[in-house]
C-alpha positions in Angstrom: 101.8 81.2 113.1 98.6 81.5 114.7 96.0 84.9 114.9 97.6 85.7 118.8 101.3 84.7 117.7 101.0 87.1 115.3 98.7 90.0 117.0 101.9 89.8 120.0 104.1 89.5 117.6 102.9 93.0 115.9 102.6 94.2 119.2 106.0 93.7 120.6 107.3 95.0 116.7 104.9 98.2 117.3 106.0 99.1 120.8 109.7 98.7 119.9 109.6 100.9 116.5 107.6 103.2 118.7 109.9 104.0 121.6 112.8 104.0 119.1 111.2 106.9 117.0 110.1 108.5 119.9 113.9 108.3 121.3 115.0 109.8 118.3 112.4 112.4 117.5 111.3 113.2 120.5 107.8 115.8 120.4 108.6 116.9 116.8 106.1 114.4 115.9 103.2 115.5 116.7 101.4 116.0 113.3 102.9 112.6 112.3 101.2 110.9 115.0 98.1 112.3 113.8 98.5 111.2 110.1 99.4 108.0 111.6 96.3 107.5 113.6 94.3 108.7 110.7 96.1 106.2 108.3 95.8 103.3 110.8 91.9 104.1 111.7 91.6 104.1 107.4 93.6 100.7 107.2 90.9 99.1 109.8 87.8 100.9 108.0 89.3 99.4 105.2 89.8 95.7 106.5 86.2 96.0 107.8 84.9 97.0 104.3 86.6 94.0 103.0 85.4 91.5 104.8 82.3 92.6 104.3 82.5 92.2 100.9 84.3 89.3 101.3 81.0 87.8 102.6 79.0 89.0 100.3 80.6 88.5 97.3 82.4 85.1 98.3 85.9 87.3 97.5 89.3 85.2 98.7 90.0 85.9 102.0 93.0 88.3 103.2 94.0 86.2 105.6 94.7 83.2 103.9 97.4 85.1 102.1 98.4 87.4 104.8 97.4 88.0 108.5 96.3 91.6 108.0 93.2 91.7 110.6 96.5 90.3 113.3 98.3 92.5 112.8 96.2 95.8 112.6 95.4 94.4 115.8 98.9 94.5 117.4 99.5 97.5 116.0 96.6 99.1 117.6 96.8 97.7 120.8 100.6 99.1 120.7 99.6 102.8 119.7 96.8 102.9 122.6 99.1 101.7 125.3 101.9 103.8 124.1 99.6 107.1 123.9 98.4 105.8 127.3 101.8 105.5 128.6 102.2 109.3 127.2 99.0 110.6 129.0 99.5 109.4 132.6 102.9 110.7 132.1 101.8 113.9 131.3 99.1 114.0 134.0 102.5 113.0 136.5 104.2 116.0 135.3 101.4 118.5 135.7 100.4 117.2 139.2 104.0 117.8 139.8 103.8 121.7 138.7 100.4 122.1 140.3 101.6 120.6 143.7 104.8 123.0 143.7 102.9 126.3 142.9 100.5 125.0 146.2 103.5 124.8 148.6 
């Protein structure tokens, strides 16, 4: 599977586990959204450490094992649209409230 198959792929995977646990959870997680965002910003400080050494030091590369850098990739791209998603819908329901208290 190629670098984009897989970065969709991840994507699509993402987005769907997302709206599921959001679906069943609802806004009780909070905190776990920020322990997930911390982990996933870790993983990719990680990755980029890696390869760096991986140059360096002539290290085997991840990727020839595993597609990690695609898939960090997808998954990323799947929490930022998804905590987009959640913003402008907030921003909707405030503009709502502050419309109603004008009229």
């Amino acid at each position: 599977m190629s670098f984009f198959h897989t970065v969709v792929l991840f994507f699509a995977l993402a987005l769907a586990f997302g709206w599921m646990v959001d679906r069943q959870y609802g806004a009780r997680l909070d905190q776990a959204r920020h322990a997930l965002y911390t982990v996933m910003g870790l993983g990719l400080v990680l990755v980029i450490l890696w390869t760096l050494l991986q140059m360096i030091l002539a290290l085997p590369a991840v990727a020839s094992i595993f597609p990690l850098e695609a898939c960090f990739l997808g998954v990323i791209f799947a929490l930022g649209s998804k905590g987009g998603y959640r913003t402008l819908k907030e921003r909707s329901k405030l503009k709502k409230l502050g419309t109603k208290k004008q009229g």
